[in-house]
N, C-alpha and C positions, 0 to 999 in steps of 0.2 A: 845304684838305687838307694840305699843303705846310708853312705855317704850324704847323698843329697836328704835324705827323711832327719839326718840328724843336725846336717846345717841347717833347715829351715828352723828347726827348732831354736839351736844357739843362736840363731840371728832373727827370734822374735816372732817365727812367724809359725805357730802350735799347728795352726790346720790344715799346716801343710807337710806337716813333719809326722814323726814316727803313729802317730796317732793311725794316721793313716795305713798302716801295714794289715791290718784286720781284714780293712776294705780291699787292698792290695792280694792277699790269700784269697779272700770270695772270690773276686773278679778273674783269677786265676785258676781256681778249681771249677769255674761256667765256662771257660775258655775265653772269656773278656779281653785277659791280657796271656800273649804267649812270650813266655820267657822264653830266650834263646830264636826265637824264629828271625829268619834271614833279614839281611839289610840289603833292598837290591837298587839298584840305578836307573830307573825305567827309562829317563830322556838323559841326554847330558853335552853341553855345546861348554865352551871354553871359560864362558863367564854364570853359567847356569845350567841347574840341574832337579829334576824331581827323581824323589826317592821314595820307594815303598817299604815302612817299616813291621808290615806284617803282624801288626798290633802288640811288637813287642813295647815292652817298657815307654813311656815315652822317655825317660829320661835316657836311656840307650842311644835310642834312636836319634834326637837330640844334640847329642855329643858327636856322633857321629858324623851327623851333619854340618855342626858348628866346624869341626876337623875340617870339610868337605867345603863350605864358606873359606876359610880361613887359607887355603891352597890357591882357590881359584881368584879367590881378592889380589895374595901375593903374586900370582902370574898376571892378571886381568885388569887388575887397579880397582875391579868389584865385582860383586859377585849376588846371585840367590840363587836361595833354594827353596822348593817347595816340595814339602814331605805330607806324607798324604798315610793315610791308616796303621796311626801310632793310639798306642795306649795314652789317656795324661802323665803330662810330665812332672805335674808337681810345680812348686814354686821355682824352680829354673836355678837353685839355688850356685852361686859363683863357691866350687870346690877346687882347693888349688889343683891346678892339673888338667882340671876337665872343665867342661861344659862354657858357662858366664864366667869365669876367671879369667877363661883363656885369652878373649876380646882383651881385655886390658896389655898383654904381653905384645902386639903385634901391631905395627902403624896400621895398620887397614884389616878388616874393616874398624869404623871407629866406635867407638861406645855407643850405644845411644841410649836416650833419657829414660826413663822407668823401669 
């Protein structure tokens, strides 16, 4: 999370970057967002899956899924997923390693625009 609040910032984008941490604590201390809570699988067939992120982080959550795309594309040729009661994720920001970076390392699935 951390990570992603400080690339938004180096790559332009304030409102979605560390500013945001304040908001991030409230949201946490009302139970908004639960750090650490489970990442589970609810449906899951070869080329798709929905996943319950238990309101942690979205950007956790996110990643994890992008992972969970990124397996089932290389076996399937394609893939979704659709993730259902995450916290927001923030600008999505592409951090080497994780999340939007990772799309570019891998023929499928392919970039796409915005």
């Amino acid at each position: 999370v951390a990570a992603n609040l400080v690339m938004a910032n180096l790559s332009g984008h304030d409102s979605h970057g560390v500013q945001l941490l304040p908001t991030y604590v409230g949201r946490v201390q009302r139970g908004d967002i639960v750090p650490g809570a489970p990442y589970e699988v609810l449906d899951d067939t070869p080329t798709t899956a929905r996943v319950d992120g238990h309101w942690n982080f979205g950007q956790v959550v996110s990643e994890r899924a992008m992972t969970l795309a990124i397996e089932k594309a290389q076996a399937g040729n394609v893939a979704a997923i659709h993730v259902v009661r995450q916290a927001p994720g923030g600008r999505g920001v592409p951090v080497p390693g994780r999340g939007g970076a990772r799309r570019g390392r891998h023929d499928k699935p392919p970039d796409c625009p915005g």
